[in-house]
N, C-alpha and C positions, 0 to 999 in steps of 0.2 A: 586322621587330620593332625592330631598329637604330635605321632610320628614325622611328619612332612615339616611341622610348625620346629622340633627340636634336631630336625636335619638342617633345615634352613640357618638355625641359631649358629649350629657347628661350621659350616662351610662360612658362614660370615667370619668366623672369628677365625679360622685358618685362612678364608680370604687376607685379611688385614695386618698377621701375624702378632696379635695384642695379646695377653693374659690379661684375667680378670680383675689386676690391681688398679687398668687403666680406663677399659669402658664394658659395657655390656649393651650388644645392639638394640634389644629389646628397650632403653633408656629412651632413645634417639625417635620413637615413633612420633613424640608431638613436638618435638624440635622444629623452629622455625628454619628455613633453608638457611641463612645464616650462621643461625647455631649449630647445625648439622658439617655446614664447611669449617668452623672453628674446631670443632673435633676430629675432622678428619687431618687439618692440619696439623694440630698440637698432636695427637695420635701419632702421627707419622715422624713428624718433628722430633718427638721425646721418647720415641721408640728405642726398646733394647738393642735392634739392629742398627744404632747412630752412635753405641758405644759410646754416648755423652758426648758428641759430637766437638772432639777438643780439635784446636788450632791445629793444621795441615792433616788432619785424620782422613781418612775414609769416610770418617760420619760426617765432618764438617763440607768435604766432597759433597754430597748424595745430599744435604741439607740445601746446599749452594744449586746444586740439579732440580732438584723438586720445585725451589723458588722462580728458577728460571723458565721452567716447562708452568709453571702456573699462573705468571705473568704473562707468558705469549698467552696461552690461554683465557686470560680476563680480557688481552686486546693490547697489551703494550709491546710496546719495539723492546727489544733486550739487545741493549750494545756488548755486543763478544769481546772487543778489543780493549788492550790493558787491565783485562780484571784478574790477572793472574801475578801475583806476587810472589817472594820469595825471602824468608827474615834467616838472618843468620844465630844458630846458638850453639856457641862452641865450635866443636868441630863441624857441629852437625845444621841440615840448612831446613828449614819445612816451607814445604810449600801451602801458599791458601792463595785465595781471591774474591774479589768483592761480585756480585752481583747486578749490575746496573739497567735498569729497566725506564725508559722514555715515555712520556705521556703528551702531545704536541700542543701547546695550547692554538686556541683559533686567532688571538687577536697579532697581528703580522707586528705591531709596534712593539709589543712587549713579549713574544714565544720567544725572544731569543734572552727572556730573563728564567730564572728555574728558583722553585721552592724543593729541596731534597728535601723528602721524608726514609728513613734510615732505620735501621733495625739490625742489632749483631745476631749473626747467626754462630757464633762457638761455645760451646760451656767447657766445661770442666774435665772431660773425658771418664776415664776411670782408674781406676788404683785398687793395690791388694789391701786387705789389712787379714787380722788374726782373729777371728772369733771360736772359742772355746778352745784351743788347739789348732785348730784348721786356717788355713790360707782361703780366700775370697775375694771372687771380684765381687769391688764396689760400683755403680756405674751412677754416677751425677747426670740426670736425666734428662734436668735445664727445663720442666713442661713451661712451670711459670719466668722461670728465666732464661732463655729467652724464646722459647716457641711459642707463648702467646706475640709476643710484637710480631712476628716473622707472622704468625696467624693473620694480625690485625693490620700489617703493611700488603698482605696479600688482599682482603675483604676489601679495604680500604680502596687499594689500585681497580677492584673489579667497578666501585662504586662510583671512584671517578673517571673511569672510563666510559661507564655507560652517561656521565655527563658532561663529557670533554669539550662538548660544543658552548659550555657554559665556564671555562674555564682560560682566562687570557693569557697567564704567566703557563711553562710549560714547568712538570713535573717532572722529578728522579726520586724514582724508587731505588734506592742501592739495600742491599744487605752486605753490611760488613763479617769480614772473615777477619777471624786472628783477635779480635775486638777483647779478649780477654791480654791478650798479649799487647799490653801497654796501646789501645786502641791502632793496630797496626793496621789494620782496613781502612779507617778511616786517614789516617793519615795520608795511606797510599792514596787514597782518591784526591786525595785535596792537594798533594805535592808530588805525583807524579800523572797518573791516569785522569785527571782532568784540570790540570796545574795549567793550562791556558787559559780557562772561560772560569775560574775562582771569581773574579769582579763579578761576576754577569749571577752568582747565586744570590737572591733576595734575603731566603733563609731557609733554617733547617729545625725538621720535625723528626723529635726522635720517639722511639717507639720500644718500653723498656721494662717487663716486667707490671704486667696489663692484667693480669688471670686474679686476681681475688681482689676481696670487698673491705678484709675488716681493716682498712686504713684510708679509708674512701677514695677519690678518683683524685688523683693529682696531678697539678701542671706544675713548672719551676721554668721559670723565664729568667733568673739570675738577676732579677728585677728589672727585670727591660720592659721601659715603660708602654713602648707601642704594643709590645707582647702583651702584657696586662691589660694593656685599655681594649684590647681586640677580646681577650677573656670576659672580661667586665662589661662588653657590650652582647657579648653571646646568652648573660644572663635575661636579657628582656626575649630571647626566641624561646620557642616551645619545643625543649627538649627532653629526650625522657632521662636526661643526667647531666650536673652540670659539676664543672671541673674547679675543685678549690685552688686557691694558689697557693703554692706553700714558699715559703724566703730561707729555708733550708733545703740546700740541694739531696734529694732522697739516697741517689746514687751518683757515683762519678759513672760517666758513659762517653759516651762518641761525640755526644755536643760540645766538651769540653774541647776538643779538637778543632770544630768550628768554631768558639769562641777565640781560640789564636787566631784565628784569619780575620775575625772583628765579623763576623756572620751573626748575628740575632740566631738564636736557636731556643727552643723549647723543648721540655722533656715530660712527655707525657708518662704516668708512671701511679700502680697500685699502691709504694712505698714499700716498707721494709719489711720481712716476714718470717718465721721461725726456720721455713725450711729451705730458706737462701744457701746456695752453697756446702746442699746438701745432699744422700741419694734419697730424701725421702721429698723431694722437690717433683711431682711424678702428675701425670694427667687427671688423678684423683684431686687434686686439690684446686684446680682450675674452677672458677665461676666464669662458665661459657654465656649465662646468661646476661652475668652481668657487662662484661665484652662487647655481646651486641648493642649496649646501651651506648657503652662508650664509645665504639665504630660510629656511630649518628653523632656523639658529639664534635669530634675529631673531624670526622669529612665535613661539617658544617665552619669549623678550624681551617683547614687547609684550604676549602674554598675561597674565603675570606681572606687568606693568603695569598693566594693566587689571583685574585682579584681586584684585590683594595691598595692603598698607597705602601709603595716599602716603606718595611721598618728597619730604624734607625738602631745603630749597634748601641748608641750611646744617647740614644734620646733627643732632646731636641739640644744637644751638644754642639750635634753635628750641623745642624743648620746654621747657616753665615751669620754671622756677626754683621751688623749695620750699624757704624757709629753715625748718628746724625750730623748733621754738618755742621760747623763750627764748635764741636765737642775735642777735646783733646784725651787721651789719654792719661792718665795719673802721673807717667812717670815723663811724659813730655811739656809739663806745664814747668814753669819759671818757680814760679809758689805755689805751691801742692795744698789744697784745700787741709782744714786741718778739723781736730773733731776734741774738743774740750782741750784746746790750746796745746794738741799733740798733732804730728803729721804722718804719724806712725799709724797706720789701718786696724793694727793689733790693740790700739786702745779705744777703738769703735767697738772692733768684739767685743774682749776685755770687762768694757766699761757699760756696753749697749747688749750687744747681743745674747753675748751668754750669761746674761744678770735678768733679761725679761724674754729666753725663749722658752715655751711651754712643751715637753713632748707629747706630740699630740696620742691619745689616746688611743686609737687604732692602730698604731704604729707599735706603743708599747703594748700592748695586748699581742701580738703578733712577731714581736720580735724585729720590725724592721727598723734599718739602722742604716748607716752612710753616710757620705757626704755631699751636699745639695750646694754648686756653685750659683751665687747670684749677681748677677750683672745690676748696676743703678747708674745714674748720672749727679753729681752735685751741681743744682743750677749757679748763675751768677747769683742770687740772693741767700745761696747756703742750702735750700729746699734740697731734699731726698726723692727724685723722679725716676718715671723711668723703668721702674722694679720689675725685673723678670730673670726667672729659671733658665741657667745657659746650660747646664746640665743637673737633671734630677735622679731620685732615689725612687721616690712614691710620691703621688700626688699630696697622703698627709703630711708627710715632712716640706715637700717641695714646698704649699700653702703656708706652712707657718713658718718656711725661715723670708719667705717673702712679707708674710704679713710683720713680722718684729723686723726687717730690713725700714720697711716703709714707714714702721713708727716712728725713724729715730727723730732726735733733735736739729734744729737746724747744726749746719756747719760756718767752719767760716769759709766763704769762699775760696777756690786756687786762682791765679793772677797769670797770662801770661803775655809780655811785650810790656805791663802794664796795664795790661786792662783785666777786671774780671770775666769769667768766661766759664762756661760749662766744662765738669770732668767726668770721665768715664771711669769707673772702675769694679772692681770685681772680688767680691769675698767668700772664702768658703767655709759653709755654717756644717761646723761638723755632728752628726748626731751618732753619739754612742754608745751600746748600754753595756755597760760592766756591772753585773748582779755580784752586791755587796752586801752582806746582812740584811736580805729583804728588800735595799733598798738599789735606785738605778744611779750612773752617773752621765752625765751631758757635757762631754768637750769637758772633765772634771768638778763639774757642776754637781752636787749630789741632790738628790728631790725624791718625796717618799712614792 
């Protein structure tokens, strides 16, 4: 029995072509199915035969093949056409290509809108260097960079496939190629291979260095306020992990390419880690388990995306403007309402604003910062009406440059034709922190 149980062990591990730095079958007996396809993916993914799978390799090849045979596989269409690219460097040209994989949604009004969820498939390849005398290949293995997302964009697509019937906006899976190369996958997608239907993406979910814990789960929305409120509502479900937001972008990645096009995009992400961009970045150091947690958080994410109202690249920016009727604009009135017998807006701040705004606590605990525009009206009696966020930061900032907007003092009214008359106008409350001796500052404002 011995014998048959340590034949078995042998053939598995020449099956798979792994050494022992990466898995040991015997491990995988109480593996949930899930956890058990996360390894076979990141296995395969961060395998010595992918030779660190660098831009137009052979590994980056066979990485791009695997993704595609395992997407028909879970159920999805895998679009063939324009995923092959070609960047020039120097003399010399490499080739890569993205991966593009379709999920249809069912609702006929909106399947012809798409939420891309994204994931680079290239690392770092390999290189020599000199240890003790001797010449050595290095090979950057990329498990946690980036074979877990490529793992978790695979798990992901199989999950909502088997629920597509619940799903109205359609789905792309893309794995970008080249993505180390100044994100050249994704740009190709965006400005060549699917540079017609650009308008028609709601947004994009990237998927980036997912495999360990000790920096817990993170999300980075670039403060996009619809992104955050859809997070901050997913906290009232029962999930087995919930995603912090961090206002420091962890990595630069692919999303950055969609935020040129003005796309909402989100970057899901374990954060920053010793052996980034290293060879000792290897399937050892991957927490499979904690992946599956995150896989449940994430599809409960994209569904919600796929479902719920788009989101706004710039928040409620974007939504139209309605001046009430018989409201003039500021700069259209005769006499321009004035504020402590100046008509200049700068001594409303000046004088109002940045003398009694507070920063709000959460905000500085957290580092967030920006600038919150606010739309008011000054009625014909001087009153401050009206008060709301035309584009915000955070909802704490947004809340108090509204709440010190609405405090202020009457004005004197604007005039125009002669008569008094309601003005519209617009000021932007900047909040910013510059750490100086312990202490912050606000639009130059210093507070401890």
């Amino acid at each position: 029995m011995m014998k048959r149980l340590l034949s078995l062990v042998a053939a598995l591990m020449v099956a798979t072509g792994l050494d022992a730095q990466f898995r040991t079958p015997l491990e995988d007996l109480d593996d949930s199915e899930t956890v058990r396809a996360f390894k076979e993916h990141v296995a395969y993914l961060a395998g010595a035969q992918m030779e660190g799978r660098k831009a137009g390799s052979e590994g980056e090849k066979m990485a791009a093949d695997y993704l595609s045979a395992k997407l028909k596989e879970y159920g999805v269409d895998v679009l063939t056409s324009s995923s092959e690219f070609k960047i020039a460097q120097g003399a010399d040209t490499l080739t890569s290509r993205n991966v593009i994989g379709l999920l249809q949604g069912w609702d006929k009004s909106m399947n012809g809108r798409y939420i891309v969820v994204g994931a680079r498939m290239d690392n770092l390849g390999m290189d020599r260097l000199t240890v003790d005398g001797e010449v050595v290949n290095r090979t950057y293995y990329g498990a946690n960079g980036n074979a877990s997302g490529m793992a978790m964009l695979l798990e992901l697509a199989q999950k909502l496939s088997y629920a597509r019937t619940l799903l109205r906006r359609s789905i792309l899976f893309v794995g970008f190629g080249s993505s180390c190369e100044s994100f050249a996958g994704s740009w190709y997608f965006l400005n060549r291979a699917f540079s017609s239907d650009v308008e028609y993406i709601d947004a994009m979910v990237n998927l980036d260095m997912l495999g360990l814990e000790q920096n817990g789960f993170q999300v980075y929305t670039a403060s996009n306020q619809d992104l955050n409120a859809l997070v901050q509502s997913l906290q009232g479900e029962l999930l087995p992990i919930q995603a912090q937001i961090t206002h420091q972008e962890p990595y630069a990645g692919d999303h950055i390419v969609f935020y040129s096009k003005e796309i909402p995009s989100v970057l899901f992400t374990t954060g920053r880690y010793p052996e980034h961009g290293t060879g000792r970045d290897t399937y050892s150091i991957v927490n499979f388990e904690g992946m599956e947690k995150e896989l449940e958080y994430i599809f409960s994410y994209v569904q919600h995306l796929a479902n719920g109202p788009r989101p706004l690249f710039r928040g409620r920016s974007e939504s139209k403007k309605e001046t009430p009727v018989g409201t003039y604009a500021f700069s259209d009135v005769d006499v321009k309402p004035m504020f402590l017998n100046s008509q200049d807006p700068r001594t409303f701040m000046e004088r109002w604003v940045y003398r009694y705004v507070k920063y709000p606590k959460y905000a500085l605990d957290n580092g967030i910062q920006g600038t919150v525009l606010v739309d008011f009206i000054i009625d014909e009696k001087g009153e401050v009406t009206d008060v709301k966020v035309s584009r915000g930061v955070h909802e704490s900032l947004d809340e108090e440059a509204v709440r010190v907007v609405s405090a202020s003092p009457k004005w004197r009214p604007g005039r125009h034709r002669g008569k008094r008359t309601k003005v519209a106008l617009t000021v932007a409350v900047e909040f910013r922190l510059t750490k100086e001796k312990g202490r912050f500052g606000i639009n130059g404002k210093t507070i401890k």
